[in-house]
N, CA, C and O atoms as a GROMACS GRO file, in nm:
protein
  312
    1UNK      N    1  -0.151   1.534   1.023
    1UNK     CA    2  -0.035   1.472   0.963
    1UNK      C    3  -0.017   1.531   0.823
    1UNK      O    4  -0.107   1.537   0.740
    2UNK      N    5   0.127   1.582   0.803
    2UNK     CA    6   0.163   1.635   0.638
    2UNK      C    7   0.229   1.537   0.593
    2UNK      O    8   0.336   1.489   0.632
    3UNK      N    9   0.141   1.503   0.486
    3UNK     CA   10   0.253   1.383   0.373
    3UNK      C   11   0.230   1.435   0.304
    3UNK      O   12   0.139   1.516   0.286
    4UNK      N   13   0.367   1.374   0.207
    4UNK     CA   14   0.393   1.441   0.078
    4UNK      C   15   0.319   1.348  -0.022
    4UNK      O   16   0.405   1.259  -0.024
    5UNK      N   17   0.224   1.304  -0.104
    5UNK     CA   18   0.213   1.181  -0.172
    5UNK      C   19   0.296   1.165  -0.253
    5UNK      O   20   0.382   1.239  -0.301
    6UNK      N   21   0.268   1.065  -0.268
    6UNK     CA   22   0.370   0.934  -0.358
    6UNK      C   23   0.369   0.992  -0.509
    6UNK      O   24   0.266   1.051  -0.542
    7UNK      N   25   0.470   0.981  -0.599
    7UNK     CA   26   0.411   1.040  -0.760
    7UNK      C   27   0.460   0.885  -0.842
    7UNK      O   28   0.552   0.809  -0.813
    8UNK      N   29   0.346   0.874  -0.967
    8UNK     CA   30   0.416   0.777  -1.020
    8UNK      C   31   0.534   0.732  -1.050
    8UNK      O   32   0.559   0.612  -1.061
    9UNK      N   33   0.640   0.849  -1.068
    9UNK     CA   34   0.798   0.790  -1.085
    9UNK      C   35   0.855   0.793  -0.950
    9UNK      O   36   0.964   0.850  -0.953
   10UNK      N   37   0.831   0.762  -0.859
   10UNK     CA   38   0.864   0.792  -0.720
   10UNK      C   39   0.955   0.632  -0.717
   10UNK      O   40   0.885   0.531  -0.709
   11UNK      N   41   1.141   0.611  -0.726
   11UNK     CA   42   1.175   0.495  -0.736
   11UNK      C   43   1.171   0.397  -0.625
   11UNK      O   44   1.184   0.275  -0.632
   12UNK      N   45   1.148   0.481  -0.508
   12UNK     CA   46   1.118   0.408  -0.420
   12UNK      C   47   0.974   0.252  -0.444
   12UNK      O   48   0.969   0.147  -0.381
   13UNK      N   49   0.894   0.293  -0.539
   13UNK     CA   50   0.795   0.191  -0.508
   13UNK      C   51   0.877   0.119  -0.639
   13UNK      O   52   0.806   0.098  -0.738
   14UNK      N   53   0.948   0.099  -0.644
   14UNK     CA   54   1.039  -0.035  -0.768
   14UNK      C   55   1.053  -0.149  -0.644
   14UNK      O   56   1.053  -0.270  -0.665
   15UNK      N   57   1.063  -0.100  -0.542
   15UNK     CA   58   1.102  -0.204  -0.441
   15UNK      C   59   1.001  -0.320  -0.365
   15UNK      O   60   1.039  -0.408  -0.288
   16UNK      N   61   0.888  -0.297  -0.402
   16UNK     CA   62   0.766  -0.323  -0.371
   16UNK      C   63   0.735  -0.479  -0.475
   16UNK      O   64   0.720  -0.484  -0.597
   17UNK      N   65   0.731  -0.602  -0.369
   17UNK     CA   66   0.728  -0.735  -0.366
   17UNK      C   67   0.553  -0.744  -0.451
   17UNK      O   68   0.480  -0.648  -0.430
   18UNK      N   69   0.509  -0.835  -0.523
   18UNK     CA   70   0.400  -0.869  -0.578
   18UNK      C   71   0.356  -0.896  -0.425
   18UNK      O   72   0.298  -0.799  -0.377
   19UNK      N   73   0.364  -0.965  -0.371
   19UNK     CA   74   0.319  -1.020  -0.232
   19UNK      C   75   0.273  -0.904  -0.116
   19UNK      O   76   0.168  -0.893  -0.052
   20UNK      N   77   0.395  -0.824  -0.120
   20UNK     CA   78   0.345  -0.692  -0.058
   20UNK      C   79   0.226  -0.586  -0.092
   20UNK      O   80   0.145  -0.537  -0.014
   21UNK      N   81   0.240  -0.566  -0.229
   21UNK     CA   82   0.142  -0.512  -0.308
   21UNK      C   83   0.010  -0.585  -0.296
   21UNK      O   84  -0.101  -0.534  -0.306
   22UNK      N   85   0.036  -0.700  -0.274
   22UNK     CA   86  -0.107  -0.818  -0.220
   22UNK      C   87  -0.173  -0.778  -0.056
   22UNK      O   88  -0.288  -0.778  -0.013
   23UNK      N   89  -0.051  -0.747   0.000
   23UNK     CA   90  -0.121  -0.738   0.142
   23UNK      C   91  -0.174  -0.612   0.155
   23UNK      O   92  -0.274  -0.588   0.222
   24UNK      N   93  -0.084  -0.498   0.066
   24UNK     CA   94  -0.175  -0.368   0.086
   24UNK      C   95  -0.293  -0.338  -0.011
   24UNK      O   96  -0.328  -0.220  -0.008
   25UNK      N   97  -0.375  -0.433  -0.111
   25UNK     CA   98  -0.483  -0.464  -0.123
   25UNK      C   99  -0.560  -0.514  -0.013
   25UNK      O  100  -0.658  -0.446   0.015
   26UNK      N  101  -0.546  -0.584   0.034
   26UNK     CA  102  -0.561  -0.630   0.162
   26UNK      C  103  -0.653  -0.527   0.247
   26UNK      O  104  -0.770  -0.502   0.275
   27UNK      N  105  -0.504  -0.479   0.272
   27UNK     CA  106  -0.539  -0.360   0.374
   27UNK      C  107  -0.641  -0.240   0.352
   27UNK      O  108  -0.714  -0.183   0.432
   28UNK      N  109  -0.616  -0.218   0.189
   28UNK     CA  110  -0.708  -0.115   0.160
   28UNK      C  111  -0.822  -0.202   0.167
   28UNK      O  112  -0.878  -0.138   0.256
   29UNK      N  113  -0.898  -0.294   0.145
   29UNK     CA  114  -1.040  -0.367   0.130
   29UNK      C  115  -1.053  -0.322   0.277
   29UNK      O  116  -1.140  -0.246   0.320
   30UNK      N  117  -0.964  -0.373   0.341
   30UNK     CA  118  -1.048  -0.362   0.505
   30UNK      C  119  -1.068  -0.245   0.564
   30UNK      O  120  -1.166  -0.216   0.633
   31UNK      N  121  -0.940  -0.151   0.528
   31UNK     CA  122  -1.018  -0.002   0.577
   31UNK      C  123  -1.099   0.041   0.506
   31UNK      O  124  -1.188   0.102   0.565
   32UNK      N  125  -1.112   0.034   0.354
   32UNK     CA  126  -1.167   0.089   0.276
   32UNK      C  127  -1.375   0.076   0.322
   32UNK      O  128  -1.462   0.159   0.296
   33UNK      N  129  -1.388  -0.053   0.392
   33UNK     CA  130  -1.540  -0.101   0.449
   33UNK      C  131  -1.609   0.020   0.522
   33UNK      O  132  -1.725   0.046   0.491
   34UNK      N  133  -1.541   0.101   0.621
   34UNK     CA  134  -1.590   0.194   0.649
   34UNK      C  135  -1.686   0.245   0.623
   34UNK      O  136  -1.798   0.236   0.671
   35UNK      N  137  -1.613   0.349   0.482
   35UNK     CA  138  -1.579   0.432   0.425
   35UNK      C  139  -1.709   0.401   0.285
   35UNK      O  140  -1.751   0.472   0.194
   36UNK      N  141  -1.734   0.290   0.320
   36UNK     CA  142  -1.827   0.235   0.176
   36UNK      C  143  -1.719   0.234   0.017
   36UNK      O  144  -1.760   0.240  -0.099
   37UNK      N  145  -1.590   0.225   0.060
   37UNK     CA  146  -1.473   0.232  -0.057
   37UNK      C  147  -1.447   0.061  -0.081
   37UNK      O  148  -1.395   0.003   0.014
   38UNK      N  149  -1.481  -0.024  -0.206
   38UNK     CA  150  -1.433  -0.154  -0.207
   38UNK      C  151  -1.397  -0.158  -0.339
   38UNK      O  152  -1.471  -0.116  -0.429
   39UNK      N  153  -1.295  -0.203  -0.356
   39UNK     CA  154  -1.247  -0.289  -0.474
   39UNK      C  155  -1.225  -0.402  -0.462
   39UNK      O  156  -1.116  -0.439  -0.418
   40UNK      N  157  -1.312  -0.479  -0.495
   40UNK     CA  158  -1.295  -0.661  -0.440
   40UNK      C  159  -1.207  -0.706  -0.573
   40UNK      O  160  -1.132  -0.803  -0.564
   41UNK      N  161  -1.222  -0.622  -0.713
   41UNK     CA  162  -1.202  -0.709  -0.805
   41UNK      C  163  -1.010  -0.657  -0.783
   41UNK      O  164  -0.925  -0.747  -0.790
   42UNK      N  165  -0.978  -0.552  -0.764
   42UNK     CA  166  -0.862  -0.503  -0.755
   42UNK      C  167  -0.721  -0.649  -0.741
   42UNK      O  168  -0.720  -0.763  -0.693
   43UNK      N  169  -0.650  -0.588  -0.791
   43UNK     CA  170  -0.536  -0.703  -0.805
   43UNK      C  171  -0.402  -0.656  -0.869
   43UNK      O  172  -0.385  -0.570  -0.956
   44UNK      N  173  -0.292  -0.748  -0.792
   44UNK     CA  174  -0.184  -0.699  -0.896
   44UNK      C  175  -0.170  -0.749  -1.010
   44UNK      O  176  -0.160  -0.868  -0.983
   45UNK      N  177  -0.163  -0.741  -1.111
   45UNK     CA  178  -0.198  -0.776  -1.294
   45UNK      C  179  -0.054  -0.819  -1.332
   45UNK      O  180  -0.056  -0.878  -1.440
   46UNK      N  181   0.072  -0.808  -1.277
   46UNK     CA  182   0.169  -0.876  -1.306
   46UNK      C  183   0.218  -0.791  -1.423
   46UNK      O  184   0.313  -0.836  -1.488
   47UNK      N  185   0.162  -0.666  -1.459
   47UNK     CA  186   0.222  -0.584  -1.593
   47UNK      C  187   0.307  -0.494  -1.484
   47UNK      O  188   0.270  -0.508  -1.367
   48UNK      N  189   0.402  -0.414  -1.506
   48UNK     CA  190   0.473  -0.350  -1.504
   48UNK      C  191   0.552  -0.225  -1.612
   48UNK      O  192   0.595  -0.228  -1.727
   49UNK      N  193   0.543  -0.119  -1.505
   49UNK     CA  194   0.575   0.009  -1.653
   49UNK      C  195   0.712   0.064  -1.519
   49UNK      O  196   0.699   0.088  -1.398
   50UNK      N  197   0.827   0.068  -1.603
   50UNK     CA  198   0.951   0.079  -1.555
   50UNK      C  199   0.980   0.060  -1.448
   50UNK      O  200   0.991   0.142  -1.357
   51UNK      N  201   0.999  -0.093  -1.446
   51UNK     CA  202   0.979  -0.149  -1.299
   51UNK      C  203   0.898  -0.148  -1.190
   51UNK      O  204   0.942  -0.200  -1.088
   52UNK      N  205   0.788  -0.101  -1.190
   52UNK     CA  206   0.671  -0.042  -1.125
   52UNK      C  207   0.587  -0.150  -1.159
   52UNK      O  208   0.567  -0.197  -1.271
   53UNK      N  209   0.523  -0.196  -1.006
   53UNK     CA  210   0.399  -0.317  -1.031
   53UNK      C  211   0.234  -0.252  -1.067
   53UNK      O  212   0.164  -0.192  -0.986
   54UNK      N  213   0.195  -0.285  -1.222
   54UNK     CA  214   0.079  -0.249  -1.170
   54UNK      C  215  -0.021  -0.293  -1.097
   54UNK      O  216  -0.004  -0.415  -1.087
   55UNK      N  217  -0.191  -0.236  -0.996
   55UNK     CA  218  -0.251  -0.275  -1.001
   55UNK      C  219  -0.398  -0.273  -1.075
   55UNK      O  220  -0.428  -0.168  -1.131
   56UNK      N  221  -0.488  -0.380  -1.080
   56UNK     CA  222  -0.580  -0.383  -1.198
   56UNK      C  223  -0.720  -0.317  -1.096
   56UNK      O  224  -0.809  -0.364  -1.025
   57UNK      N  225  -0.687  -0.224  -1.128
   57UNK     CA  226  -0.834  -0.092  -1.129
   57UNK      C  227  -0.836  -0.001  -1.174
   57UNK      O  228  -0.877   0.102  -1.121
   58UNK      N  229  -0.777  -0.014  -1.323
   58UNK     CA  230  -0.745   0.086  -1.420
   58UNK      C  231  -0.621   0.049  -1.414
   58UNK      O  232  -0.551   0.136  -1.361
   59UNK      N  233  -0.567  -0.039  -1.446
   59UNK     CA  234  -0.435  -0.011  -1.401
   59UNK      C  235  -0.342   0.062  -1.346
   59UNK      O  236  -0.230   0.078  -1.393
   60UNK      N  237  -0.389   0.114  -1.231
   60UNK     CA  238  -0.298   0.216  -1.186
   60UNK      C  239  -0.163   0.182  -1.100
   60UNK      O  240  -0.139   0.071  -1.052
   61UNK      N  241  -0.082   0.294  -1.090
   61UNK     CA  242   0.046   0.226  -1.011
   61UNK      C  243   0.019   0.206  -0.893
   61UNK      O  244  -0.102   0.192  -0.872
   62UNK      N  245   0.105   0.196  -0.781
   62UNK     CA  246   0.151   0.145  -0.645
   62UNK      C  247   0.129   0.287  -0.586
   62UNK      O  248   0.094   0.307  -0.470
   63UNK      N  249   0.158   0.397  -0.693
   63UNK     CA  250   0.154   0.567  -0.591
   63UNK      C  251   0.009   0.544  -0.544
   63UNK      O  252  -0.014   0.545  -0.423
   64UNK      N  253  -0.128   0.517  -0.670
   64UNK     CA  254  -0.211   0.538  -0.620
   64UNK      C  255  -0.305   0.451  -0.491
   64UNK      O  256  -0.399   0.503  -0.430
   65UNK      N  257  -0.259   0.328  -0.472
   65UNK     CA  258  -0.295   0.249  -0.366
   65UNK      C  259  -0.230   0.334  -0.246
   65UNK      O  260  -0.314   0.360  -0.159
   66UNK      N  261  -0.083   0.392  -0.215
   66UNK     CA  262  -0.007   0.403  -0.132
   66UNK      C  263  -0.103   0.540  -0.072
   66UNK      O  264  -0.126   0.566   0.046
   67UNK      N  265  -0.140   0.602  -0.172
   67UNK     CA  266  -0.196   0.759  -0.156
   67UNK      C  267  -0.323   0.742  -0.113
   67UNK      O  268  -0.378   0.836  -0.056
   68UNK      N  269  -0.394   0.615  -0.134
   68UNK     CA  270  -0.508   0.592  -0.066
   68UNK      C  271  -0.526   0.570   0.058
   68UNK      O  272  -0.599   0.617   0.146
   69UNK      N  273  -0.422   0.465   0.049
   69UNK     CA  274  -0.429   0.451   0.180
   69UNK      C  275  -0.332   0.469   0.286
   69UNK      O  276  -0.292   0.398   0.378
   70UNK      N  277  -0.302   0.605   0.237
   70UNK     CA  278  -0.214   0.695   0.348
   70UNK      C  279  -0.370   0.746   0.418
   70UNK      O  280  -0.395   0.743   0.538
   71UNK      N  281  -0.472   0.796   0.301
   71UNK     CA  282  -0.587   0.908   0.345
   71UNK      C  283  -0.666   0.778   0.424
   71UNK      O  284  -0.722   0.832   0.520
   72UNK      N  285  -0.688   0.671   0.427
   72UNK     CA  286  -0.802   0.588   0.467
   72UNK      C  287  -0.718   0.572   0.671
   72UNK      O  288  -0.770   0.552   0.781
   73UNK      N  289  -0.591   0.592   0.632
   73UNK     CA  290  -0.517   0.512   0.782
   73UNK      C  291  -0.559   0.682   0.808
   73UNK      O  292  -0.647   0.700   0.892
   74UNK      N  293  -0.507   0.791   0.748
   74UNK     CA  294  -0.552   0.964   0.850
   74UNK      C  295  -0.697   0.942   0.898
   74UNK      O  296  -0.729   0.940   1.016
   75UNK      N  297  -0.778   0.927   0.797
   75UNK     CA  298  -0.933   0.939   0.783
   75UNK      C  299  -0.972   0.871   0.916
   75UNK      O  300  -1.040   0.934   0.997
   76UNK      N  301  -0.928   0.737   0.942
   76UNK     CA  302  -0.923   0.611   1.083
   76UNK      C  303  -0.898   0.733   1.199
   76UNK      O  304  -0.982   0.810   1.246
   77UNK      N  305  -0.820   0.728   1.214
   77UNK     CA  306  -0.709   0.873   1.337
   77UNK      C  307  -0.872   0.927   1.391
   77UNK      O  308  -0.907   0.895   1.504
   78UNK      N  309  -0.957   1.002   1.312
   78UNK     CA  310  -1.029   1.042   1.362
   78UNK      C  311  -1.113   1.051   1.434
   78UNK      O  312  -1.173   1.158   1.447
   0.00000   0.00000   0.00000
């Protein structure tokens, strides 16, 4: 599979619900078990940088959850 990843100004993730951003924490914890990958403390932090939700593991944006776990759902495939 070729994906393009996600980049932080990518406006598409402005659209992205606190709630949604909750379930794909979610999702990454559970694939992430595998893999020996966990962020239990991970969360959405309710800050925002130009409309963009962050989450709290460094605060990073929504690209980098999305980019994770594009590779954790390929990594599964296998």
């Amino acid at each position: 599979m070729n994906t393009t990843p996600f980049t932080p100004n990518d406006t598409y993730l402005r659209t992205y619900t606190e709630p949604e951003v909750t379930s794909l924490l979610h999702e990454l914890h559970e694939r992430g078990k595998p893999f020996g990958i966990q962020w239990g403390s991970a969360h959405v932090n309710g800050a925002t940088v130009d409309g963009r939700l962050l989450i709290s593991f460094g605060d990073t944006s929504i690209a980098t959850l999305l980019n994770l776990l594009t590779l954790l759902r390929e990594a599964s495939r296998r």
